[in-house]
N, C-alpha and C positions, 0 to 999 in steps of 0.2 A: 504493500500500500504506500509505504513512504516514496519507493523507487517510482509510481508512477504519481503522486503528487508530485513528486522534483519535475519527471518528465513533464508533464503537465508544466509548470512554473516554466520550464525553460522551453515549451511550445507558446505559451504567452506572451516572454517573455524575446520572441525574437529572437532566437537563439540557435535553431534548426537551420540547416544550411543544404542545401540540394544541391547535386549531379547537375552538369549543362541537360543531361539524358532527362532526369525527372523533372527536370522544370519544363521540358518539349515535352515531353508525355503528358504532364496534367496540363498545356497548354494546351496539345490538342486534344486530350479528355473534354475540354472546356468550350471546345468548337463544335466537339461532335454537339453536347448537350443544350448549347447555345442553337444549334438550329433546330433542336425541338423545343426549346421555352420560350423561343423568340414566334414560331407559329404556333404556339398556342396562342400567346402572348396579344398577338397581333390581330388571331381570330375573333379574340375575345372585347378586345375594344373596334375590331371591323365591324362586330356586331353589336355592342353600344354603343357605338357612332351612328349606325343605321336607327338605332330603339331612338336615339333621343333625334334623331330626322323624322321619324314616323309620328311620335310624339308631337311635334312641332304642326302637323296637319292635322291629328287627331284628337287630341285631348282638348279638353272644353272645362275650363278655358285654357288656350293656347300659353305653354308656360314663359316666364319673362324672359328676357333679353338676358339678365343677370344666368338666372338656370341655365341660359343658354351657355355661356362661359364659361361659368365654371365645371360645366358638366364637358362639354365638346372640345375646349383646349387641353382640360389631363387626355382624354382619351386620345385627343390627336399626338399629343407629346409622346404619349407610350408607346402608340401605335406607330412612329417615325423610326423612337429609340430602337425597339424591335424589328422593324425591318434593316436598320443601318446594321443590326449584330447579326441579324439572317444574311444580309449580301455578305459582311466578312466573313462570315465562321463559312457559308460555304465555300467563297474563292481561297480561302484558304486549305481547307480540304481539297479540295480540286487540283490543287496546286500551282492554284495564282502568285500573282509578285504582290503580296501584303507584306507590309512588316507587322511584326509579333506587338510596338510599341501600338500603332495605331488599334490594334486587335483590345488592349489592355485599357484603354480609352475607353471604345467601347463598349467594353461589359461592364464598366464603371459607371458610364453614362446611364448605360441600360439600370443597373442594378439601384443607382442613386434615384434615376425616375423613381422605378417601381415601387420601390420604399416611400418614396415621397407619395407616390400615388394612392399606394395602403393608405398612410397615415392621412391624408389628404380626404380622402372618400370617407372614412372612418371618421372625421371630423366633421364634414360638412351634413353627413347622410342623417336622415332622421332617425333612424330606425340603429341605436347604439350597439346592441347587442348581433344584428344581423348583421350590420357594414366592419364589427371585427374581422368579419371573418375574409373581408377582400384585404387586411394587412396581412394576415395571417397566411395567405392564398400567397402572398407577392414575397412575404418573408420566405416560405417555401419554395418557390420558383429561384428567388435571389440567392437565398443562404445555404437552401440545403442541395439546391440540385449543380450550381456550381461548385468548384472546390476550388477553397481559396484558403491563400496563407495561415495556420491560426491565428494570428495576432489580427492580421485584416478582416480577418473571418467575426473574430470575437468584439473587435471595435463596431464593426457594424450593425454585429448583432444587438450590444449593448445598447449603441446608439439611437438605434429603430425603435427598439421598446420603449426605453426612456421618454422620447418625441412623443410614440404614442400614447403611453402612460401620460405626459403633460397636457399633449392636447384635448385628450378626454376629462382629464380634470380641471382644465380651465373651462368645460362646457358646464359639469355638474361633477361635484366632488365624487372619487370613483370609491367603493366600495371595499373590505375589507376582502371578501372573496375573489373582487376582482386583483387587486394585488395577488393574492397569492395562486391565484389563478394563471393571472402572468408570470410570475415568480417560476414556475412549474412547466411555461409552456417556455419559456427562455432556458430554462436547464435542458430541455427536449432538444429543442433547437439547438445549442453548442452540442450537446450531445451525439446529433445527428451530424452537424457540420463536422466534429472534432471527427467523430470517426471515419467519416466520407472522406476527409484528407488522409489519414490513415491507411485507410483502405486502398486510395489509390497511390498513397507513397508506396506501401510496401507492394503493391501490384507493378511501380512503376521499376523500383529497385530490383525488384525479380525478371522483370522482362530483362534491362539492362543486365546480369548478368546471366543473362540466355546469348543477348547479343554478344557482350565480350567473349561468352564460348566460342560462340558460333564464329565470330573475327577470327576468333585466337585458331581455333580448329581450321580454318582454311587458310589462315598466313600460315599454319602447318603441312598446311596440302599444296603449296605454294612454297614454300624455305627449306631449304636442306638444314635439319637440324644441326647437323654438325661443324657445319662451316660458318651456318646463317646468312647463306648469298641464296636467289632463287633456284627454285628445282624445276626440272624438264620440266612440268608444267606451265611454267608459266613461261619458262621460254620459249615454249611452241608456242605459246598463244598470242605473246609478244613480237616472235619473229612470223608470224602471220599476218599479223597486221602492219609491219613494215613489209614486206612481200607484197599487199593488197592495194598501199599506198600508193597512188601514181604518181605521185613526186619526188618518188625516190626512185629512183636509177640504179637497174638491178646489175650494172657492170659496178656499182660504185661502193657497193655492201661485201661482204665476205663473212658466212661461216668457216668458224677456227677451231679446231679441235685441237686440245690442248692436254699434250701427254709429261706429268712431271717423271720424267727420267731419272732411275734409280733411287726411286721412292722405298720401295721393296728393303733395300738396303740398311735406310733409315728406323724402319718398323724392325726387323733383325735386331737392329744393333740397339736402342732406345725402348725396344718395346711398343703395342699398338694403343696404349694411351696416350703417350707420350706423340706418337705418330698422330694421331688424332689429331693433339693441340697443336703438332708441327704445320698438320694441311689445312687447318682453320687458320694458322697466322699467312701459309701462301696464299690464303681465299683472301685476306684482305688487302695484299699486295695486289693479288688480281683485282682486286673491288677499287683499287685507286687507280691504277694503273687505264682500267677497262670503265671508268666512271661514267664514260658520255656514253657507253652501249650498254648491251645487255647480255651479263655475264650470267651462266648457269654453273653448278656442280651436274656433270654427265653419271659421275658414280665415282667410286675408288677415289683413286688419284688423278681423276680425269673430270676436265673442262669445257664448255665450251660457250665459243663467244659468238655474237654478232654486231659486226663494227664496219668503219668505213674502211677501203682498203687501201686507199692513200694514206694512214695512219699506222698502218697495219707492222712495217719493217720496226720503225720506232716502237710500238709498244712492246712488239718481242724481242728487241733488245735490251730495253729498258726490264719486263720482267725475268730475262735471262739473268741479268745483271744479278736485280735482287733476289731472285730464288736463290744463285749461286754463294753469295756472300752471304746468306742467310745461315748456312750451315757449314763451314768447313773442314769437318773430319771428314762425313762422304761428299762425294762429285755429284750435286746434282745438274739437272739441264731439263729443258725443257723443248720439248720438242711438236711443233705445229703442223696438222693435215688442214689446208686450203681448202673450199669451193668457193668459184662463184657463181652465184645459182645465175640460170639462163630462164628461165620462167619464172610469173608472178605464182601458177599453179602450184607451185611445185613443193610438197608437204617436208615442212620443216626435222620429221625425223629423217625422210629419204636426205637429204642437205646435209643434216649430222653425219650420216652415217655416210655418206659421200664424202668427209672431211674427213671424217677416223679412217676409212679406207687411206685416202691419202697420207696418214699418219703412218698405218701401219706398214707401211712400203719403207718405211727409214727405220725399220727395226733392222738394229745390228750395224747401222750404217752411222758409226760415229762422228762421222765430218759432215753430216747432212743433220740440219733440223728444224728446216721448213722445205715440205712439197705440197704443191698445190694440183690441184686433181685433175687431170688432163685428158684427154679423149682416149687417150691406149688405156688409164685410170679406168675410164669410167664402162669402156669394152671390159676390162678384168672385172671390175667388179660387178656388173649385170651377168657375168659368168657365176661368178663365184655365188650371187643372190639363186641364178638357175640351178647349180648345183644346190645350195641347201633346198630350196623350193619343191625341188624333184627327183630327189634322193627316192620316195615312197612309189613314187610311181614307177621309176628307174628300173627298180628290184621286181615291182610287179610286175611289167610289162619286157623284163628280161633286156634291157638296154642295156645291162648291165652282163658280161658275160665272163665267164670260170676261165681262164687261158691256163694251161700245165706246161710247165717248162720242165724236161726233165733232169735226171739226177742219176751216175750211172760209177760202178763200182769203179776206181782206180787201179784195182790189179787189173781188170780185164777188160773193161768201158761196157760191161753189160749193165742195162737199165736197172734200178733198184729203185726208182720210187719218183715224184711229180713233187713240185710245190705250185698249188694252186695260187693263183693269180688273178686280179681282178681289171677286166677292161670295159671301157664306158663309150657302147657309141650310140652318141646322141640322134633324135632327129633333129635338133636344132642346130647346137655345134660340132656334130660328127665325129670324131673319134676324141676323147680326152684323157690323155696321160694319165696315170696313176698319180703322178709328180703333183698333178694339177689336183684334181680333187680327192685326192686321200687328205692333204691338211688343210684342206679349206675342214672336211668331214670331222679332222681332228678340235680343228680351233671350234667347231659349232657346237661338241659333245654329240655328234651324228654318225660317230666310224661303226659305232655296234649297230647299229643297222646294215651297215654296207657285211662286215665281218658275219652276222648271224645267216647274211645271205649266201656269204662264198661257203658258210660251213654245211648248209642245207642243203646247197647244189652240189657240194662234193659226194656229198652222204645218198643223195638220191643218183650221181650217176656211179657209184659204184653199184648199188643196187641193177642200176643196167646192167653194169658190166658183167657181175652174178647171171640175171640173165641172160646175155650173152653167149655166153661161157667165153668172156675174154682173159688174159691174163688180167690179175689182180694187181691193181699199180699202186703200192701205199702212199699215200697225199697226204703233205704236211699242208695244215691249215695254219694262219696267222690270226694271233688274238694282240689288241692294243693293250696297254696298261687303261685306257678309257673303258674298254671294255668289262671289267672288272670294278669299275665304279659302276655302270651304266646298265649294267644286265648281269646276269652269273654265268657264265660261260661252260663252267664242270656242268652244271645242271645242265644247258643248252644244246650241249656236245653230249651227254649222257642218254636225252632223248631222242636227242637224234639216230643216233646211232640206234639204238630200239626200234625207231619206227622204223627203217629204212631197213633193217635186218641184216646188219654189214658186222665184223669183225674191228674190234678197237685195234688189231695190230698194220687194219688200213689205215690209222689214222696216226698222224704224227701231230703233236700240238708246239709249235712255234711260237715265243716270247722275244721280243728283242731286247736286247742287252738295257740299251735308253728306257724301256718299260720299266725296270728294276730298281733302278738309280736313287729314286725317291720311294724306296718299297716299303709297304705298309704292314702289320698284320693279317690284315684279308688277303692282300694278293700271295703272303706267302703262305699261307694254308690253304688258295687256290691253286696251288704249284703243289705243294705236298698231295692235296686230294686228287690233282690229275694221274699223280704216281700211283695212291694207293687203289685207285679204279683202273691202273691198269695198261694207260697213255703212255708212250714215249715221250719223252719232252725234251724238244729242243729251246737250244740258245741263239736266236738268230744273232745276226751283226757283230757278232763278238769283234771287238776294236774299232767300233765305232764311235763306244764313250770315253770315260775317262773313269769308270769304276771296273774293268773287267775284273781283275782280281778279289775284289769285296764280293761283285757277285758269285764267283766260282766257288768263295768259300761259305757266303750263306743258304747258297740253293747248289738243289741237287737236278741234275741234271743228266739228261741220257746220250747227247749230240751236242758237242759247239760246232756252228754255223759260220767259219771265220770271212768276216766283212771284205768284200772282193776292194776295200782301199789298199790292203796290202800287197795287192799283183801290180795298183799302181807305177806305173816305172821301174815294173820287176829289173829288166835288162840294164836299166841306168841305177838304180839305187842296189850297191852292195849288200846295205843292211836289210832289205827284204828278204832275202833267204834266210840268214842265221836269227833272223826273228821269226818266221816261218814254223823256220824249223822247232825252234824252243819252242812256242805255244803247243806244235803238235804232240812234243815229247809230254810238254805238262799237261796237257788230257788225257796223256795214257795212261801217266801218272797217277793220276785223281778221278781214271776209270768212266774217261769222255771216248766217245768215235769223235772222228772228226771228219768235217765236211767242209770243202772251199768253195764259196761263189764266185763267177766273175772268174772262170778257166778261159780264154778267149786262144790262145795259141798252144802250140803242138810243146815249145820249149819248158813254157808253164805246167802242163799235165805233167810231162817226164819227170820235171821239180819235183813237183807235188807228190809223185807218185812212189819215187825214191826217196823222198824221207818217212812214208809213211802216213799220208794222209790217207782215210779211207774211199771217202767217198766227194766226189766231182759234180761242178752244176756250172754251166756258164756255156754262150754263143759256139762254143766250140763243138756241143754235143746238142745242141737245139736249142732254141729260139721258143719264149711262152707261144704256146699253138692251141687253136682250139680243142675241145675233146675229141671233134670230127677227122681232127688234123692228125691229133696224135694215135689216135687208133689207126688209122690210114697208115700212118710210119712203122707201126707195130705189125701192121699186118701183112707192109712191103718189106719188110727186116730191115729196116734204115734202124731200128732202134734191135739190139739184141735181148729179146724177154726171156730166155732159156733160164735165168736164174730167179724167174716169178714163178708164185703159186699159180693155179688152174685153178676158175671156177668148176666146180661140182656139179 
């Protein structure tokens, strides 16, 4: 009780202080209800303006001049007052050019008439007890159906009764019932008023912080939390309506994709908190730097901008500058993929990613670190967009075909076995490399699809070949280290082989060496379970990384595959042989066969063959051919099968 007496004292007391938000709010609360008090308002004396004209021709005798007065100017007055707060409170609704001051006018005008008009009628009218009730009508209109200040609220309140309280006792002394009559209907009345403002403060303070949500939650969906610069959202939305603008000149704009170089590095060495608060202080270097455009965070450590392009060399020198001095234990850099877009249509992710294209072309290339996206660009990458796009229909529509190259004993060059192969001929762009789209398939997280496909077709043509009854050629299949994130490969190879009704000793399972390097627990007890169901397991590329020996010694292995880099300048490079030779002694060592890709001449085989390599794969013994192909060579004896199983 005491806490809402105080409250109360200091709502009196002028002491409450509102939001810009809730003082608009019960401003326009006050418009809405202002256009219904103001047509009631106005009906009410339309229609006593009319009684006391009809009057004037009817009543016998015709009333004075005086009646006339005083009767026809309050009601005209009212009836002005109300319509001048019905034209504002609507244009203002509507969303006219009112000011709020004139609005405050007025409902002042309006509300002081009314008041006057009570007190006024209640004075004048014969009939004491009945004409209360048109004060009482107008205090209601005024006091309780507006919401106004307390202290404004309560001065007026006060005031009005008082007046009326005086002017009825200077007619005839008022009554002891009537004091407390009034007494009772003025506590009503603040009571009513007190709470009306009440009620719409806290309604008003509650919308208000729905808004500040609802702001906060889309400058959320709009800012990259981390940096505090905008997120692709609003950069697409942004760089769309510079695109749409015709007075901007689309040679004159440039999206930039912007890669911090050797970021990676930083997070290693500092940790990713620390890396956090390192990439929010280069967002703000960007954000000064890139102030006249509009910078985004793309994701990671990556940016992008859209800016003018006559500005473009300066700012990426100027941010080179300071990313670089920024940190000097590692070397960072920063490096920029170009477009400038050529259409206004032209969708602001496609432009992005038309710009990281051209970034990504300077991977690896450390004297380069700006390219801008050029017509060979933008052929590769509309290849590179076909190849993800139609990888699915590729495989179903068999665009995609099995090649075997094969693999034939070193003591004797009789065939022992294929490594299946994958070739892509398009209808669009006609035959495509493996070089080409195997790591586009890598960088998409798309190879296990390509890989699930050559594994199925291998499994289903030996099944032919079963029926048949051709020689049985064992095929080494190739699994990515993606593969093994992306799908389960033992299980995939496990079914397969079931459905197709084939011999696991057709099948060889191929890992390359770079798969390993970063090897995790999963991949290596997919490597253990390939052994204990049964798989050969090869080691392809052996010296192609820079871990062979870690891997030799954590996996076990049934074949190294050694990387035909080594036949490289067999005849010019001395050291080729006697390292040859070591790696093959050390797998016979640690109970490896050993197999060489990349045999291309007669000098090479003899090499190979006298130190003890087992087994041969390269141009010298065949060329990847199709199945059609390689059966054909099989059947003409271009290939010696004498040391293959026979289908049954």
């Amino acid at each position: 009780m005491r806490n809402y007496l105080a409250r109360l004292m200091g709502i009196l007391n002028h002491k409450i202080t509102y939001s810009q938000y809730v003082k608009n709010y019960i401003f326009l609360s006050n418009a809405r209800s202002g256009v219904l008090i103001s047509l009631i308002v106005a009906a009410l004396e339309l229609w006593m303006i009319i009684a006391a004209v009809v009057k004037i021709f009817t009543a016998n005798p015709p009333p004075t001049f005086h009646w006339l007065v005083t009767h026809l100017v309050p009601y005209g007055l009212l009836f002005s007052a109300a319509i001048f707060l019905f034209v504002f409170c609507r244009r203002f609704i509507s969303g006219g050019r009112v000011v709020k001051r004139t609005g405050v006018v007025a409902r002042y005008i309006f509300a002081v008439l009314a008041i006057v008009f009570g007190i006024y009628i209640s004075y004048n009218g014969d009939d004491f007890a009945g004409q209360a009730f048109v004060f009482l009508s107008m205090e209601m209109f005024v006091l309780c159906l507006f919401v106004w200040h307390p202290f404004e609220y309560f001065s007026l309140l006060t005031f009005s009764f008082f007046a009326y309280l005086f002017c009825r006792d200077s007619i005839t002394p008022i009554s002891y019932s009537l004091k407390v009559n009034s007494f009772v209907a003025w506590i009503a009345f603040l009571a009513i008023g007190l709470n009306n403002h009440e009620q719409r403060k806290i309604q008003a303070e509650k919308d208000e912080r729905l808004e500040k949500l609802n702001i906060e939650l889309q400058n959320k969906s709009l800012i990259d939390e981390l940096t505090n610069v905008p997120n692709m959202n609003y950069f697409h939305d942004s760089a769309e309506k510079v695109l749409q603008d015709s007075s901007v000149e689309l040679s004159s704009v440039c999206f930039v994709f912007l890669n911090i170089e050797n970021f990676t590095s930083y997070n290693k060495k500092y940790g990713f908190k620390a890396g956090n608060d390192f990439l929010a202080e280069i967002a703000k270097i960007l954000c000064r730097i890139f102030h006249e455009d509009y910078l985004s965070r793309f994701s990671d450590d990556y940016f992008v901008a859209l800016c003018k392009l006559d500005t473009l060399d300066e700012k990426l020198k100027e941010a080179r500058a300071k990313i670089q001095n920024s940190e000097t234990s590692i070397r960072l850099g920063l490096k920029a993929g170009v477009y400038v877009p050529k259409e206004r249509d032209i969708d602001p992710r496609i432009a992005c990613d038309n710009a990281r294209y051209a970034c990504s072309t300077m991977k690896k290339k450390f004297e380069k670190n700006t390219a801008f996206y050029d017509d060979k660009m933008d052929e590769d990458f509309r290849r590179r967009q076909h190849i993800i796009n139609n990888i699915d229909i590729a495989t179903q529509k068999k665009y995609i075909e099995v090649y075997y190259q094969p693999v034939v004993w070193a003591e004797n060059g009789k065939l022992c076995g294929a490594e299946a192969l994958a070739r892509w001929r398009d209808p669009v762009y006609g035959f495509l490399p493996p070089n080409v789209f195997i790591p586009i398939l890598e960088d998409y997280h798309l190879i296990h699809k390509l890989d699930m496909y050559v594994m199925e077709t291998v499994c289903s043509e030996l099944q032919w070949a079963y029926e048949k009854k051709l020689p049985i050629v064992p095929i080494s299949v190739n699994f990515s280290r993606l593969d093994f994130e992306l799908s389960d490969p033992v299980k995939e190879l496990d079914a397969c082989v079931k459905k197709y009704g084939i011999s696991k000793d057709d099948i060889h399972v191929e890992v390359t060496e770079s798969a390993l390097t970063d090897s995790n627990n999963k991949l290596k007890e997919a490597m253990e379970l390939f052994h204990s169901q049964g798989y050969s397991l090869w080691l392809d590329d052996f010296g192609s990384g820079y871990s062979g020996l870690n891997v030799l010694k954590d996996f076990s292995f049934d074949m190294m595959k050694i990387d035909m880099k080594f036949l490289s300048g067999f005849s010019a490079n001395k050291k080729s042989q006697p390292i040859l030779k070591s790696v093959i002694n050390l797998a016979k060592q640690i109970g490896m066969r050993t197999l060489t890709e990349g045999v291309e001449s007669e000098d090479v085989y003899n090499f190979l063959k006298s130190i003890g390599c087992e087994r041969l794969q390269g141009y010298l013994f065949g060329q990847p051919m199709t199945r059609d192909e390689f059966v054909a060579k099989m059947n003409d004896g271009t290939f010696d099968t004498s040391a293959l199983k026979r289908a049954e």
